[in-house]
N, C-alpha and C positions, 0 to 999 in steps of 0.2 A: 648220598643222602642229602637231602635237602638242608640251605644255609639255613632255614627257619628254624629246622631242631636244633643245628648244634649250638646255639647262644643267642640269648637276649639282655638286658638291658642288667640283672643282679644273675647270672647264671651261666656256665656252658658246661657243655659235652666235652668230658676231657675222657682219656687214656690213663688209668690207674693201675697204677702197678700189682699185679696178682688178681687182677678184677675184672679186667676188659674195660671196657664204656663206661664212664660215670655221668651225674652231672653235678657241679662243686660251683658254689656262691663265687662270682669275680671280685665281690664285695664283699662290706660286713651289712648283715641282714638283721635290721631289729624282729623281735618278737612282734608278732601279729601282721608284718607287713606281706603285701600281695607280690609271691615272686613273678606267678606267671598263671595266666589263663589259655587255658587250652581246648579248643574245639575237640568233641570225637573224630575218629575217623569213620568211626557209624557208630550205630544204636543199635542194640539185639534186645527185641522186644519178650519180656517173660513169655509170652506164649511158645516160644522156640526151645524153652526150655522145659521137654516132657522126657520120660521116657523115649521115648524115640530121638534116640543119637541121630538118625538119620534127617530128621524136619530140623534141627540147630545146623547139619553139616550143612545143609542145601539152603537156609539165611543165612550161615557164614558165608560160602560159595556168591550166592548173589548179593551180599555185602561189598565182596571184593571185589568182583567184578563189576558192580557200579563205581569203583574210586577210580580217580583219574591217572593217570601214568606216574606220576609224582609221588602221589600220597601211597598207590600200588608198592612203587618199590621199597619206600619207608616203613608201611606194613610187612611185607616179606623180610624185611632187614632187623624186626625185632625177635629175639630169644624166645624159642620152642624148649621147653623144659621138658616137655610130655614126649617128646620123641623118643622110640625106642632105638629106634635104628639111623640116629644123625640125619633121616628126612624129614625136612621141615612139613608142617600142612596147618591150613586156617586155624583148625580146632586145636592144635596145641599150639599158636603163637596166640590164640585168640585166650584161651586158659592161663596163659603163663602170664597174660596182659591187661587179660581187664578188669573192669573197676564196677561195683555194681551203682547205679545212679538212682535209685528206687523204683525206677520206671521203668529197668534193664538194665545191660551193661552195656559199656562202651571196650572200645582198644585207640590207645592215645599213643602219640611222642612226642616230649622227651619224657613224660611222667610214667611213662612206661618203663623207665630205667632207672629209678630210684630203687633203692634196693631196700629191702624188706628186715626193718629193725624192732625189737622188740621194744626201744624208747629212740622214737623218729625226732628229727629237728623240724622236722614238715607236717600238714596236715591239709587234708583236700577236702573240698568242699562243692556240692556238685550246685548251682545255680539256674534252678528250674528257668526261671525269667529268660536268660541269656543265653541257654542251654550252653554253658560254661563249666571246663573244672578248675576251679579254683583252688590254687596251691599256697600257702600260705605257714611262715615260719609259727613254729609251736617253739621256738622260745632265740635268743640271740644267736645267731648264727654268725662264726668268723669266716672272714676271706678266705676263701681256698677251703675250705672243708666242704666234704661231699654233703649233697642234699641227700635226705635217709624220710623214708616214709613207712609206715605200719598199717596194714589192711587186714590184720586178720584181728577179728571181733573176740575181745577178751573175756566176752559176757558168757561166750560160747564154753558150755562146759566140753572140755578137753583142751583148751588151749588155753589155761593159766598157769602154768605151770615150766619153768624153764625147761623140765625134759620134754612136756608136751607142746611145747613152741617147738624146739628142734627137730620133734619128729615129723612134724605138719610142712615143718620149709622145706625138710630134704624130701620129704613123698611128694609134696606138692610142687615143690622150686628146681630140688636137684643140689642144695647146698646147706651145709651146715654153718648156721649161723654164729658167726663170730664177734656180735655186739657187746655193746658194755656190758648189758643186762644177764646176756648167757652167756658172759666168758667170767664172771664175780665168782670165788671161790666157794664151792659146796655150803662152806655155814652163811656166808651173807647171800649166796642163793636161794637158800630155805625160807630165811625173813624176806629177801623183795617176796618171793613165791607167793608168804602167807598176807604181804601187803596188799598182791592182784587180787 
């Protein structure tokens, strides 16, 4: 994998025990500062996304086949969740990775290996101007604590709910979520619940 993912300047890619890949602050991160801006590695325009599985597989396909050798193996080298059968393919490293940018989605790294919290220390930001995504602490962040990011929209009915966040990450991720917010014990679970 390329040096550019695994560390920059407040950040790297480390090896967490029980987790695989993380990526953990080398420093201490105030609130609101810019960790890291990161390029897509393509853009999948809404119109790829019909009905027809097949017109998305065939813009993913010529997506990857346009990236350079570099950025090729650093796509193939991020986490398929949607595999059934332990063979990776675009459309589940592409699912398990991207980020909608209002314009389409992208598939990034290292922001692609943040792991999915129901109260994130991070928060992205996609910058039309720069065509940028912009990562950005959501609140103090200590040295050595992993970076944690939240992408599923709590506005969305079905996912306010600590049962119904765990059932969305493991159909959709493959893993049950083990954060602050859905590990709090049954009664202080019911109040955050009725606070989302």
């Amino acid at each position: 994998m390329a040096a550019k993912y695994n560390i920059g300047e407040l950040w790297e890619v480390r090896d967490l025990p029980g987790k695989g890949k993380g990526v953990v602050a080398r420093v201490t991160i105030p609130r609101g500062s810019l960790i890291l801006e990161d390029k897509p590695l393509f853009i999948i325009p809404p119109s790829a996304h019909t009905v027809n599985k097949e017109k998305l597989n065939e813009e993913l396909d010529r997506a990857v086949d346009a990236l350079n050798a570099e950025d090729k193996q650093t796509f193939w080298s991020l986490a398929d969740s949607k595999s059934d059968d332990g063979q990776k393919s675009a459309r589940g490293i592409y699912f398990t990775n991207c980020y909608s940018l209002g314009q389409g989605c992208s598939t990034r790294f290292p922001t692609a290996m943040l792991p999915i919290l129901s109260r994130p220390n991070t928060e992205f930001h996609w910058d039309k101007k720069t065509e940028v995504e912009q990562l950005r602490a959501s609140r103090d962040i200590t040295a050595g604590e992993e970076l944690t990011d939240c992408y599923l929209d709590f506005t969305v009915k079905g996912r306010i709910t600590s049962d119904e966040r765990k059932r969305l990450m493991k159909s959709g991720y493959g893993f049950e979520c083990q954060c602050e917010a859905c590990s709090l014990p049954s009664n202080l679970q019911e109040e955050d619940d009725i606070l989302r």
